[in-house]
mmCIF file of the N, C-alpha and C atoms, coordinates in Angstrom:
data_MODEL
# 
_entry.id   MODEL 
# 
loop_
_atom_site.group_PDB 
_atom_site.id 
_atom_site.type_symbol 
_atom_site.label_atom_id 
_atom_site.label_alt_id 
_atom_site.label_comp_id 
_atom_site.label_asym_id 
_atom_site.label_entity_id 
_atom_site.label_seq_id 
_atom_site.pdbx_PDB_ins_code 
_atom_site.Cartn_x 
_atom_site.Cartn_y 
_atom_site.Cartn_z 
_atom_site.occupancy 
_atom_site.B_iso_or_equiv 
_atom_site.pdbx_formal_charge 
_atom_site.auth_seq_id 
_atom_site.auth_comp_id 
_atom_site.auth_asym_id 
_atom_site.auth_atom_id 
_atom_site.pdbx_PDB_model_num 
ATOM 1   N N  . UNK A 1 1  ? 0.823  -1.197 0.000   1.00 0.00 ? 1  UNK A N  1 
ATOM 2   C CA . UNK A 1 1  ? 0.000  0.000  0.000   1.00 0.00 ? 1  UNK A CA 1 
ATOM 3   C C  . UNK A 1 1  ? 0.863  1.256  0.000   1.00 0.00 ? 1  UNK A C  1 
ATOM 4   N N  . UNK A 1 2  ? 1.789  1.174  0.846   1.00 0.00 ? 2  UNK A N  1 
ATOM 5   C CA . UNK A 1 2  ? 2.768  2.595  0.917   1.00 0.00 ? 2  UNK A CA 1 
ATOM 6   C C  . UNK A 1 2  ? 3.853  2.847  -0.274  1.00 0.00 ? 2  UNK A C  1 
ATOM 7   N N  . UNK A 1 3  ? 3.820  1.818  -1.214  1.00 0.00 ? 3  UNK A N  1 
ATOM 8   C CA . UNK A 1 3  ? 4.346  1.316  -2.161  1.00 0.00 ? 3  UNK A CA 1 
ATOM 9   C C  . UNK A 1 3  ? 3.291  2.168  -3.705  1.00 0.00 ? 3  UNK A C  1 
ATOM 10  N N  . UNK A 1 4  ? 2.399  2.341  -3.260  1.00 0.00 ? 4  UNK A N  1 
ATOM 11  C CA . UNK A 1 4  ? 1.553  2.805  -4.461  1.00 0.00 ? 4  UNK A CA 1 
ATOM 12  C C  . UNK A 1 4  ? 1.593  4.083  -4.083  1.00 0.00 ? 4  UNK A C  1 
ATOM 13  N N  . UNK A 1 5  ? 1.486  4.038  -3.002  1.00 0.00 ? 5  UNK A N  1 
ATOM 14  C CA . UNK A 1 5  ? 1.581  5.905  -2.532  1.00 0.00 ? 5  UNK A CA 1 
ATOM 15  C C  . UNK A 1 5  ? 2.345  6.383  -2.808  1.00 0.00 ? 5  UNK A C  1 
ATOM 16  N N  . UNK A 1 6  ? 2.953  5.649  -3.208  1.00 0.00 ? 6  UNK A N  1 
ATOM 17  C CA . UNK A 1 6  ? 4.590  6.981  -3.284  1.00 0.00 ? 6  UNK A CA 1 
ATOM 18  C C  . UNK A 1 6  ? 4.565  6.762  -5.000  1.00 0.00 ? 6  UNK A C  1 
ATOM 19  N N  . UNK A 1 7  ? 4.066  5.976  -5.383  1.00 0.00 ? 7  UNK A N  1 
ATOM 20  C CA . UNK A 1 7  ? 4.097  6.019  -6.988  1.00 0.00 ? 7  UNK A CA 1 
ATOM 21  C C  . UNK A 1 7  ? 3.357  6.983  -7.706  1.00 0.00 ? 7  UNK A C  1 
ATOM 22  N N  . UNK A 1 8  ? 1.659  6.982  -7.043  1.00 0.00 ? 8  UNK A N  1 
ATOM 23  C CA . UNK A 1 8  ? 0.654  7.812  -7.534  1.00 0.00 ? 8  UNK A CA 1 
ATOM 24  C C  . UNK A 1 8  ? 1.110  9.437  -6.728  1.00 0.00 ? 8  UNK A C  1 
ATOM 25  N N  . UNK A 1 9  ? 2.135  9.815  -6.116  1.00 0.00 ? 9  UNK A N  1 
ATOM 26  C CA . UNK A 1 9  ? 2.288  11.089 -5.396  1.00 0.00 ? 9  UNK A CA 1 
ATOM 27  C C  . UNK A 1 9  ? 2.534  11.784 -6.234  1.00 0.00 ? 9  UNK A C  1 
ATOM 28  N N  . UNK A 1 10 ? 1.859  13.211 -6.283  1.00 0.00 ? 10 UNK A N  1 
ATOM 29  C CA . UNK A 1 10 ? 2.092  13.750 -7.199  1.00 0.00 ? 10 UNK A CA 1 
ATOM 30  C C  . UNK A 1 10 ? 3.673  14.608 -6.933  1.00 0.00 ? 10 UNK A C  1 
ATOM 31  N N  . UNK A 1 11 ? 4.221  14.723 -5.805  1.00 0.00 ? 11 UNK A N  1 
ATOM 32  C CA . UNK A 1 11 ? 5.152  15.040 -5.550  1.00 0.00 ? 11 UNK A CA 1 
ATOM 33  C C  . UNK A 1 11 ? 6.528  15.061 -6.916  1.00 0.00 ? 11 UNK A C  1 
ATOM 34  N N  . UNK A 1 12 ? 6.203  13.827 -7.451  1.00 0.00 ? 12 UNK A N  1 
ATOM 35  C CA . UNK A 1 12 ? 7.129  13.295 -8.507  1.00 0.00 ? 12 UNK A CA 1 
ATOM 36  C C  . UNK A 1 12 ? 7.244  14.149 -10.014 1.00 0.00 ? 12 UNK A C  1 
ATOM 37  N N  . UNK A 1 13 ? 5.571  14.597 -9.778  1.00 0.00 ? 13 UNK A N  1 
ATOM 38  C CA . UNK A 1 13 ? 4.860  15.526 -11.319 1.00 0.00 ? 13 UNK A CA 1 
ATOM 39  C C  . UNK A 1 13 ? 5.820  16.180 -11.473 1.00 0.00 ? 13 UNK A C  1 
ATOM 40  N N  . UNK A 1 14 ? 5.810  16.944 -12.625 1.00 0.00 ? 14 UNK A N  1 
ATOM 41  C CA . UNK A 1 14 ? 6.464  17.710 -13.322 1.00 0.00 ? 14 UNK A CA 1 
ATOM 42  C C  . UNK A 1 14 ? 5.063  19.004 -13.658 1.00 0.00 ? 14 UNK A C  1 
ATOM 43  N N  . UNK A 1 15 ? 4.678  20.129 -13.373 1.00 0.00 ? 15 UNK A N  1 
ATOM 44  C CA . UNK A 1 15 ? 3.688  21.009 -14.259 1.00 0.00 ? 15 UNK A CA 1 
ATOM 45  C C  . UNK A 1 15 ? 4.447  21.614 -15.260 1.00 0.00 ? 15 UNK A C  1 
ATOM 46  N N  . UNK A 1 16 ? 4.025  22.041 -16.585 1.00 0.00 ? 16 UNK A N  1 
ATOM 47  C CA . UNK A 1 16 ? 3.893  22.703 -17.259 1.00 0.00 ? 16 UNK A CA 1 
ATOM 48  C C  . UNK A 1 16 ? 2.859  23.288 -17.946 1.00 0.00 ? 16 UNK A C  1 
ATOM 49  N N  . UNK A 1 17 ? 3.026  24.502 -18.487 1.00 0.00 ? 17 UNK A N  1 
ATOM 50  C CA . UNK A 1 17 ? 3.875  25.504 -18.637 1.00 0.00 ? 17 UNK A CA 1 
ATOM 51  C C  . UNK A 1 17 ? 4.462  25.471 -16.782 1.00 0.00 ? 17 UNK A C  1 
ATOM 52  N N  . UNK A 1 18 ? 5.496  25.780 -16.247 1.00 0.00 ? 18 UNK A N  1 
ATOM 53  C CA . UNK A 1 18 ? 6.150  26.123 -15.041 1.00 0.00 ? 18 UNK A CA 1 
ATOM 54  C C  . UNK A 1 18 ? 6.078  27.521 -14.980 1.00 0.00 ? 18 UNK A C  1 
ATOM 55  N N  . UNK A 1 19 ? 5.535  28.088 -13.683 1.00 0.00 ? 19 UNK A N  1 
ATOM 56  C CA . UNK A 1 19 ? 5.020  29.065 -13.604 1.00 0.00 ? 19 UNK A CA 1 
ATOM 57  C C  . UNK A 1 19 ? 7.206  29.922 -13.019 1.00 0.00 ? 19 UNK A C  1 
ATOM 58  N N  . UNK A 1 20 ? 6.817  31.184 -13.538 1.00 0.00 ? 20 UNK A N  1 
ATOM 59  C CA . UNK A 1 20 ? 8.608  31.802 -13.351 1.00 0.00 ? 20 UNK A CA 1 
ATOM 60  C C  . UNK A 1 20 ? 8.039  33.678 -12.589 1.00 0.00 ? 20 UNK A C  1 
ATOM 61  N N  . UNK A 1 21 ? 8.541  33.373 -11.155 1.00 0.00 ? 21 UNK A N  1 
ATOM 62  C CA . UNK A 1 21 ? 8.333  34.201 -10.162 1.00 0.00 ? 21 UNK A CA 1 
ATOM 63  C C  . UNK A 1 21 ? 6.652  34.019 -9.507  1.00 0.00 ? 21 UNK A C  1 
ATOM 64  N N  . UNK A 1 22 ? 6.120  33.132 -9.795  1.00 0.00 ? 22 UNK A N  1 
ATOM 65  C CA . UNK A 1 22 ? 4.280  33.254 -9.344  1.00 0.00 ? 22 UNK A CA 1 
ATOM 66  C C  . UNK A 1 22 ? 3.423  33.084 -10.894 1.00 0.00 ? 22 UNK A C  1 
ATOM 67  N N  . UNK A 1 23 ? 4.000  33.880 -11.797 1.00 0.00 ? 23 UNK A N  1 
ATOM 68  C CA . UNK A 1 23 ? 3.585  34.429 -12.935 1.00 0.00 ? 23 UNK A CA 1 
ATOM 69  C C  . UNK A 1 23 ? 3.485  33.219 -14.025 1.00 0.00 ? 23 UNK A C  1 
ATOM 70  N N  . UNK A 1 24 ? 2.536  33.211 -14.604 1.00 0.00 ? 24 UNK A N  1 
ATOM 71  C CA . UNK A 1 24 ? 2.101  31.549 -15.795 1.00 0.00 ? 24 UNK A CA 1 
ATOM 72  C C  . UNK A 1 24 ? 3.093  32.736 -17.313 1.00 0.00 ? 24 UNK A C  1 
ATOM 73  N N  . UNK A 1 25 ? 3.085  31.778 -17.825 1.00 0.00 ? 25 UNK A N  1 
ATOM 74  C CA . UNK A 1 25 ? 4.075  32.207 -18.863 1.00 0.00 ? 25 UNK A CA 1 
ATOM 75  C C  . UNK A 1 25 ? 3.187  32.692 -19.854 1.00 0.00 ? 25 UNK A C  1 
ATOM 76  N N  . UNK A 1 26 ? 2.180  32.524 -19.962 1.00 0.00 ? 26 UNK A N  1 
ATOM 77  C CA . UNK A 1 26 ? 0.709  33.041 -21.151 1.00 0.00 ? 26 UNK A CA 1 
ATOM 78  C C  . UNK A 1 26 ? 1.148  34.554 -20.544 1.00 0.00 ? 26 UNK A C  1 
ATOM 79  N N  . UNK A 1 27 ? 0.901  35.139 -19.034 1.00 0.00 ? 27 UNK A N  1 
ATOM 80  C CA . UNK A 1 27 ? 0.895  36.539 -18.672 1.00 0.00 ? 27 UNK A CA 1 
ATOM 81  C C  . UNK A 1 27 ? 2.425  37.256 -18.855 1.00 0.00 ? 27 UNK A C  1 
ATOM 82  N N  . UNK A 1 28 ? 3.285  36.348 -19.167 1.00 0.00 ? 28 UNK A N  1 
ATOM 83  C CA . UNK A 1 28 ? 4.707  37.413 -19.312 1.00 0.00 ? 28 UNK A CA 1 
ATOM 84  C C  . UNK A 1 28 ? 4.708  37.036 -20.640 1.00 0.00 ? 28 UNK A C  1 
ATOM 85  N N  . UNK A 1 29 ? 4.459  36.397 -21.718 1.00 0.00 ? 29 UNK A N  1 
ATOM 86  C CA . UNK A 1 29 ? 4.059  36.755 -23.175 1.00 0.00 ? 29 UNK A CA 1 
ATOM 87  C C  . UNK A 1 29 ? 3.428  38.015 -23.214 1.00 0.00 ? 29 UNK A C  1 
ATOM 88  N N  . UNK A 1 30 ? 2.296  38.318 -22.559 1.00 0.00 ? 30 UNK A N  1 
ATOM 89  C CA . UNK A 1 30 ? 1.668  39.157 -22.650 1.00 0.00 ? 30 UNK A CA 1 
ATOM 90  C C  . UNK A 1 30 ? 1.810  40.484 -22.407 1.00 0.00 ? 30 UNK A C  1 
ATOM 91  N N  . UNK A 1 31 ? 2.674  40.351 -21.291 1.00 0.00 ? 31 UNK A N  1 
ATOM 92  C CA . UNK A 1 31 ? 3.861  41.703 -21.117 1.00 0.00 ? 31 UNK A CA 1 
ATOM 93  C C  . UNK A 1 31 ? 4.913  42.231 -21.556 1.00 0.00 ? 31 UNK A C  1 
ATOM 94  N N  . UNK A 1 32 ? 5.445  41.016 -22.448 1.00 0.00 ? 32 UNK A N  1 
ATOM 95  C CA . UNK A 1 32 ? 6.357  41.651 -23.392 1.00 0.00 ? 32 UNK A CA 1 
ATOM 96  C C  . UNK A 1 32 ? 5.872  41.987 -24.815 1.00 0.00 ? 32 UNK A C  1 
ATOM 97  N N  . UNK A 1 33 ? 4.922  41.760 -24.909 1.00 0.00 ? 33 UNK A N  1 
ATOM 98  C CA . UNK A 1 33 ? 4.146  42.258 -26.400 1.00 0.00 ? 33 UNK A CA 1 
ATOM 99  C C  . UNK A 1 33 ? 3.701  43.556 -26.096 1.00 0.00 ? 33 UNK A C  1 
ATOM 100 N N  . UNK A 1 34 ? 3.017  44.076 -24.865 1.00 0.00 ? 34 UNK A N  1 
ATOM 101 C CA . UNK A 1 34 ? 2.879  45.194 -24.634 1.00 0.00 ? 34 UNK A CA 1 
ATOM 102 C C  . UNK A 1 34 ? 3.755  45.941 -24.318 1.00 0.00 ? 34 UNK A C  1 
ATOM 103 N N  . UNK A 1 35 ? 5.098  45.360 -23.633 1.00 0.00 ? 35 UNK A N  1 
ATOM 104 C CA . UNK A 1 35 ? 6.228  45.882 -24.211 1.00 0.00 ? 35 UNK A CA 1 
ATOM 105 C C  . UNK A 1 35 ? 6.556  46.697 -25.197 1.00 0.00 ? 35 UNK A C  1 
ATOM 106 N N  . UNK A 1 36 ? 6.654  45.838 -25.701 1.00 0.00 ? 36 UNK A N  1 
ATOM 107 C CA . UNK A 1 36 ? 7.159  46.368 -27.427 1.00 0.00 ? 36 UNK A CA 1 
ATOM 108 C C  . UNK A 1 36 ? 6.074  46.580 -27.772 1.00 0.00 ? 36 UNK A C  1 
ATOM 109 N N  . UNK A 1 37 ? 4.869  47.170 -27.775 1.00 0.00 ? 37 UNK A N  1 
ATOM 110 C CA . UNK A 1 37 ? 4.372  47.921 -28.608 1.00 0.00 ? 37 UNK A CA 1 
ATOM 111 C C  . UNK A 1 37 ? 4.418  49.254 -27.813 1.00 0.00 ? 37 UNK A C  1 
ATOM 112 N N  . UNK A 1 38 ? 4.735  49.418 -26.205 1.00 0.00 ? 38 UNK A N  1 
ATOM 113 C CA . UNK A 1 38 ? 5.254  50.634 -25.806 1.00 0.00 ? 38 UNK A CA 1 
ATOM 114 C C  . UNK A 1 38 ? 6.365  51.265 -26.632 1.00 0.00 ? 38 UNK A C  1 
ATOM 115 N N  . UNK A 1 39 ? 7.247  50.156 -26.387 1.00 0.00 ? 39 UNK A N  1 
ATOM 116 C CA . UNK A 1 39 ? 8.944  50.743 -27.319 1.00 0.00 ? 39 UNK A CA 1 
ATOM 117 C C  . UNK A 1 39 ? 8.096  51.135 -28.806 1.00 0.00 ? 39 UNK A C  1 
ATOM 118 N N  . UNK A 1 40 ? 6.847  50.554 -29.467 1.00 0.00 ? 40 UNK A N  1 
ATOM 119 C CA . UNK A 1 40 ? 7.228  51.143 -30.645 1.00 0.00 ? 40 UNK A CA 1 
ATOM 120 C C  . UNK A 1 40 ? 6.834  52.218 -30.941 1.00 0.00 ? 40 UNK A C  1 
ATOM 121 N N  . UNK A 1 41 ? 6.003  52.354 -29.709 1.00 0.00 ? 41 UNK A N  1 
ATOM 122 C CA . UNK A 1 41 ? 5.032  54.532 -29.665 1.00 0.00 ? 41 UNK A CA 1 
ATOM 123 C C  . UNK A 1 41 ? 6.127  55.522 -29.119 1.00 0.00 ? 41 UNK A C  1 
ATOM 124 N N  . UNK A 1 42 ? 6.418  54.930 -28.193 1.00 0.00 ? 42 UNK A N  1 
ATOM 125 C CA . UNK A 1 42 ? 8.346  55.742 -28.124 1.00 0.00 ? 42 UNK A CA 1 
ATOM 126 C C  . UNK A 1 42 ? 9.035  55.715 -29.296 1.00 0.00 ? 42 UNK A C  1 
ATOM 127 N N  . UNK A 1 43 ? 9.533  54.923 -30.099 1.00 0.00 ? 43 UNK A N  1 
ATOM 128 C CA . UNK A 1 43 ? 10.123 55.004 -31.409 1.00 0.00 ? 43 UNK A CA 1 
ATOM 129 C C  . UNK A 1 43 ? 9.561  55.824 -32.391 1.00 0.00 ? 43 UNK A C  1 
ATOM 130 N N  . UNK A 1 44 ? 8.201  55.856 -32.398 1.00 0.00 ? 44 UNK A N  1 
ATOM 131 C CA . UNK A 1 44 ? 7.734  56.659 -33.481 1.00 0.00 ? 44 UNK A CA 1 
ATOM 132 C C  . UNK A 1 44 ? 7.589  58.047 -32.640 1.00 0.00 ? 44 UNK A C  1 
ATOM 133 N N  . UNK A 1 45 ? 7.311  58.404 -31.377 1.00 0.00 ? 45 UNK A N  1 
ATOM 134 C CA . UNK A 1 45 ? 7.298  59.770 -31.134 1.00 0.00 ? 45 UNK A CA 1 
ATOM 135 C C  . UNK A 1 45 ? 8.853  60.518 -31.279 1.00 0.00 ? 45 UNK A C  1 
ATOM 136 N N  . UNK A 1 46 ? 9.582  59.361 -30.730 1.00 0.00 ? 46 UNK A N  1 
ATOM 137 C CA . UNK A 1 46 ? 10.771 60.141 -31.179 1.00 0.00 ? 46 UNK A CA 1 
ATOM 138 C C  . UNK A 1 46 ? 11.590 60.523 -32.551 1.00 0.00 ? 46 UNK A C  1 
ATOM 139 N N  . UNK A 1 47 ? 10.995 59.569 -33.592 1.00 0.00 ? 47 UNK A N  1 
ATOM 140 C CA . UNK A 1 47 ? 11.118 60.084 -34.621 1.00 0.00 ? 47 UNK A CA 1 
ATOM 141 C C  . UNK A 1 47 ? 10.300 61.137 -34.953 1.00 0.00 ? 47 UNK A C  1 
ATOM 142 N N  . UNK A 1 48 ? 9.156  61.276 -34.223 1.00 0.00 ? 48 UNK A N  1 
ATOM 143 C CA . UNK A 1 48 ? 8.889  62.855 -34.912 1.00 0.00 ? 48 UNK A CA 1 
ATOM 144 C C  . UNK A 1 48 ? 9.490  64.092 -34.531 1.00 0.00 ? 48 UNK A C  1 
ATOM 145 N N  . UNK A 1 49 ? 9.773  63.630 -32.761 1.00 0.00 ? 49 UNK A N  1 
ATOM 146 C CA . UNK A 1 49 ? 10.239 65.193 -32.379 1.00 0.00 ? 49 UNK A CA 1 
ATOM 147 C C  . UNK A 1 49 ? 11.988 65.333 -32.835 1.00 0.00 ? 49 UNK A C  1 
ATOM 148 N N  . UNK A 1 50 ? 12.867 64.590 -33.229 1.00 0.00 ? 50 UNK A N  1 
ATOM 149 C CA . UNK A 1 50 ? 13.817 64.558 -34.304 1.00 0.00 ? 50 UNK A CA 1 
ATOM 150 C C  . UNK A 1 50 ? 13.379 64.877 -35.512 1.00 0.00 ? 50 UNK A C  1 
ATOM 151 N N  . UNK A 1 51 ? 12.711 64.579 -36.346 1.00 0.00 ? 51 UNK A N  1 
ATOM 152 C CA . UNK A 1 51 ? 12.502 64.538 -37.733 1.00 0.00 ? 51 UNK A CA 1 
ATOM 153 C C  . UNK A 1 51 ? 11.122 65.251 -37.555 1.00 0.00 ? 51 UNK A C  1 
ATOM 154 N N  . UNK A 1 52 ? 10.847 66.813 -37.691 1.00 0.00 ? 52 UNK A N  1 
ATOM 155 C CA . UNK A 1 52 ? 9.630  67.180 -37.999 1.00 0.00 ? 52 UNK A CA 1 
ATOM 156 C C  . UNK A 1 52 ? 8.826  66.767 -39.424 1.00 0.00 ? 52 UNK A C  1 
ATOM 157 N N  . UNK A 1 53 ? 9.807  66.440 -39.881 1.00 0.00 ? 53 UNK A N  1 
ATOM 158 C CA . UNK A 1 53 ? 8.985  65.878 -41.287 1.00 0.00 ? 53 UNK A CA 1 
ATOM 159 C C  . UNK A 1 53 ? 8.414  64.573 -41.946 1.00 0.00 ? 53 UNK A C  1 
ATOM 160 N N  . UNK A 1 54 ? 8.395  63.933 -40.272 1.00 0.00 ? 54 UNK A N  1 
ATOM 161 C CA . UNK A 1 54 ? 7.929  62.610 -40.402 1.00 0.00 ? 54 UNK A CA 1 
ATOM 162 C C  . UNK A 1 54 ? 6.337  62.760 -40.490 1.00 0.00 ? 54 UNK A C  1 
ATOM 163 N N  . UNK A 1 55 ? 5.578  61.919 -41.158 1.00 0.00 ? 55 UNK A N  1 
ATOM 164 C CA . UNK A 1 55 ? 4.270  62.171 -41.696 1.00 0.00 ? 55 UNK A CA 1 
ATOM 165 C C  . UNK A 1 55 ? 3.289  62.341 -40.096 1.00 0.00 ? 55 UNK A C  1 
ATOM 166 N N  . UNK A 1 56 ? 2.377  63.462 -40.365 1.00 0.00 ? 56 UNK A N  1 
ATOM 167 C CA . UNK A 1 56 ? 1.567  63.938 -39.511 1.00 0.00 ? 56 UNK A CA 1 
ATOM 168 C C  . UNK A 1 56 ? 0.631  63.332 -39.208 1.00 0.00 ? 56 UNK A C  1 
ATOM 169 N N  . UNK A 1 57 ? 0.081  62.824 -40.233 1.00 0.00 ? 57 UNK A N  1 
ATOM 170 C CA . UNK A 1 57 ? -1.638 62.366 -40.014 1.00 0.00 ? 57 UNK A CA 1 
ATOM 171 C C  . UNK A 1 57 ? -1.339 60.834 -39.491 1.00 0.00 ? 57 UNK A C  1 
ATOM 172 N N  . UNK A 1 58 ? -2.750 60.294 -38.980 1.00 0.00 ? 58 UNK A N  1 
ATOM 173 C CA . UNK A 1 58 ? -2.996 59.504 -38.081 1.00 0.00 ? 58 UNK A CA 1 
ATOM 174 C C  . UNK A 1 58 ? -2.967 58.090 -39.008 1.00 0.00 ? 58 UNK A C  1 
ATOM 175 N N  . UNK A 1 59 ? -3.298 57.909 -40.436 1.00 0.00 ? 59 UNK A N  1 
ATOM 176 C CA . UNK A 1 59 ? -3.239 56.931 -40.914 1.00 0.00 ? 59 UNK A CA 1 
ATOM 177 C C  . UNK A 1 59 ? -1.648 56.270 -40.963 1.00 0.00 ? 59 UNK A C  1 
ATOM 178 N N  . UNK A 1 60 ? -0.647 57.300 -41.475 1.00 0.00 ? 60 UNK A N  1 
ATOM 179 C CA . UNK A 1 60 ? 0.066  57.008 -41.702 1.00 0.00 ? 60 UNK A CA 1 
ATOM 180 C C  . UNK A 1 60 ? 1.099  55.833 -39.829 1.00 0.00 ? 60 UNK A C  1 
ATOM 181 N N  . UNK A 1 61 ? 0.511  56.903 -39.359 1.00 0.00 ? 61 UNK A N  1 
ATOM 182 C CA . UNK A 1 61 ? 0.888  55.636 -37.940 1.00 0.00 ? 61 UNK A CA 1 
ATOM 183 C C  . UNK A 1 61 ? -0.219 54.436 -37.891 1.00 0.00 ? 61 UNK A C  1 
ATOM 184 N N  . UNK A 1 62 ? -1.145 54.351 -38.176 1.00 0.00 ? 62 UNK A N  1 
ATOM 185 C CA . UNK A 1 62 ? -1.841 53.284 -38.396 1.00 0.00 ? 62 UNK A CA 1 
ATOM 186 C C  . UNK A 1 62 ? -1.012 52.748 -39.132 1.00 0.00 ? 62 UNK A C  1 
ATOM 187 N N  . UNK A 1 63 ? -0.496 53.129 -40.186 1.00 0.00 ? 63 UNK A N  1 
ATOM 188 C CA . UNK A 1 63 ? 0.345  51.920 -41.543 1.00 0.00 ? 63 UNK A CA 1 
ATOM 189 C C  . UNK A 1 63 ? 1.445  51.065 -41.024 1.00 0.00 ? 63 UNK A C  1 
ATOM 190 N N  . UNK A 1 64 ? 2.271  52.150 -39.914 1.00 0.00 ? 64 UNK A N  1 
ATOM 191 C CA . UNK A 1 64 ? 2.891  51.355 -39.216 1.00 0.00 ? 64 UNK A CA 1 
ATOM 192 C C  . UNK A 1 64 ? 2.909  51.017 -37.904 1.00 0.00 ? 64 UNK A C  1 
ATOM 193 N N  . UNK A 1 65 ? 1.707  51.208 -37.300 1.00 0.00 ? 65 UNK A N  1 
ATOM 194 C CA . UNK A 1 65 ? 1.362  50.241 -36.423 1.00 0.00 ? 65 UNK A CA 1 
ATOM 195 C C  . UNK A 1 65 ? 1.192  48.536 -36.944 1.00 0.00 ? 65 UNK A C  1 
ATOM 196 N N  . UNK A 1 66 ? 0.094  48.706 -38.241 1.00 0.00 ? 66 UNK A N  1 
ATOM 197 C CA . UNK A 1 66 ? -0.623 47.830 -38.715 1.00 0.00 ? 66 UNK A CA 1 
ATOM 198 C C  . UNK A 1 66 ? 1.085  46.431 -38.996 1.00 0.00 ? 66 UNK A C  1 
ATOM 199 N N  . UNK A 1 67 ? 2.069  47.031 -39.887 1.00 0.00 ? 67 UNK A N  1 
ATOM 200 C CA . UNK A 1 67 ? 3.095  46.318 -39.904 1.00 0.00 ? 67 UNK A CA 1 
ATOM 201 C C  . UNK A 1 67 ? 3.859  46.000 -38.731 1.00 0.00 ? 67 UNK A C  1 
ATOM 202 N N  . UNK A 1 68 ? 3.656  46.813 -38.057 1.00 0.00 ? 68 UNK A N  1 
ATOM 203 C CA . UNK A 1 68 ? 4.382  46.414 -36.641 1.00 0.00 ? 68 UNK A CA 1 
ATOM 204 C C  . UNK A 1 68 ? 3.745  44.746 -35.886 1.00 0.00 ? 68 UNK A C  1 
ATOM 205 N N  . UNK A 1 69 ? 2.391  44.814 -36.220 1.00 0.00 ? 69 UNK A N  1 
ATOM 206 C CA . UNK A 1 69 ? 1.347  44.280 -35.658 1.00 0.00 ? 69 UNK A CA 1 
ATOM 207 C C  . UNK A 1 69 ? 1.870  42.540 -36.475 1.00 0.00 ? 69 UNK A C  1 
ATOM 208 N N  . UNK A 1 70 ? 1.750  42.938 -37.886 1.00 0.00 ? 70 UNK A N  1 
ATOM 209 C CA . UNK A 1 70 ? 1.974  42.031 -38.773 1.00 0.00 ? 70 UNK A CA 1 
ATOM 210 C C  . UNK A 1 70 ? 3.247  41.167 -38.660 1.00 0.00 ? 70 UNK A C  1 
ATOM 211 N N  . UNK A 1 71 ? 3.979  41.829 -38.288 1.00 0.00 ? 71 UNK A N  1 
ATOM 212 C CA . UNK A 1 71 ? 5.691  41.077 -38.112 1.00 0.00 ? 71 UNK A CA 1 
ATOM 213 C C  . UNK A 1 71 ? 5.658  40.590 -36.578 1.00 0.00 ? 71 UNK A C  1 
ATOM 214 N N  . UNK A 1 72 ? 4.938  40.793 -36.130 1.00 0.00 ? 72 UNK A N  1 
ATOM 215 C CA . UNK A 1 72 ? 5.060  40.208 -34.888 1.00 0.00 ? 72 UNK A CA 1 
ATOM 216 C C  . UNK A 1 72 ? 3.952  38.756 -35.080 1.00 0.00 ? 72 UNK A C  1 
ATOM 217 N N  . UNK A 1 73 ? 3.158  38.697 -35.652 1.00 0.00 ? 73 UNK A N  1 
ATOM 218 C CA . UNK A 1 73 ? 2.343  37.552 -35.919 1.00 0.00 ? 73 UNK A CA 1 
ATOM 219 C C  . UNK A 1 73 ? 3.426  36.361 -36.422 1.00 0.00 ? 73 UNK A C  1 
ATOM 220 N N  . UNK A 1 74 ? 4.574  37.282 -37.667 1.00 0.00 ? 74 UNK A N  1 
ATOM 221 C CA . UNK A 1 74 ? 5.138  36.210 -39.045 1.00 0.00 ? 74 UNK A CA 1 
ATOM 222 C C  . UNK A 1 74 ? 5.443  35.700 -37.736 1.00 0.00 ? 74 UNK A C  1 
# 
């Protein structure tokens, strides 16, 4: 009997995904994508206030949001 117990213990398991600081690894994916899409609104503001002649209107950051969005999928 004490022989099965120690077989069926889960003590032995292995979980995965393994959770790293408390945190499941689905939620620090998720923080580094929002990450980098922080870094990439910093990147583009600072190219404007360097480069005043970087395009004004709102589509054109849509265009590269939209690719930003896209290369992170490939």
């Amino acid at each position: 009997m004490s022989a099965a117990i120690i077989i069926i213990s889960p003590h032995n398991q292995q979980q995965y995904p393994k959770p790293i600081n408390g945190e499941s690894v689905n939620s620090i994916w998720v923080s580094c994508i929002l990450l980098l899409l922080l870094l990439l609104l910093l990147l583009i503001f600072s190219l404007k206030i360097l480069n005043p002649s970087f395009p004004d209107n709102v589509s054109s950051y849509q265009f590269i949001f939209n690719r930003a969005v896209l290369r992170c999928e490939l």
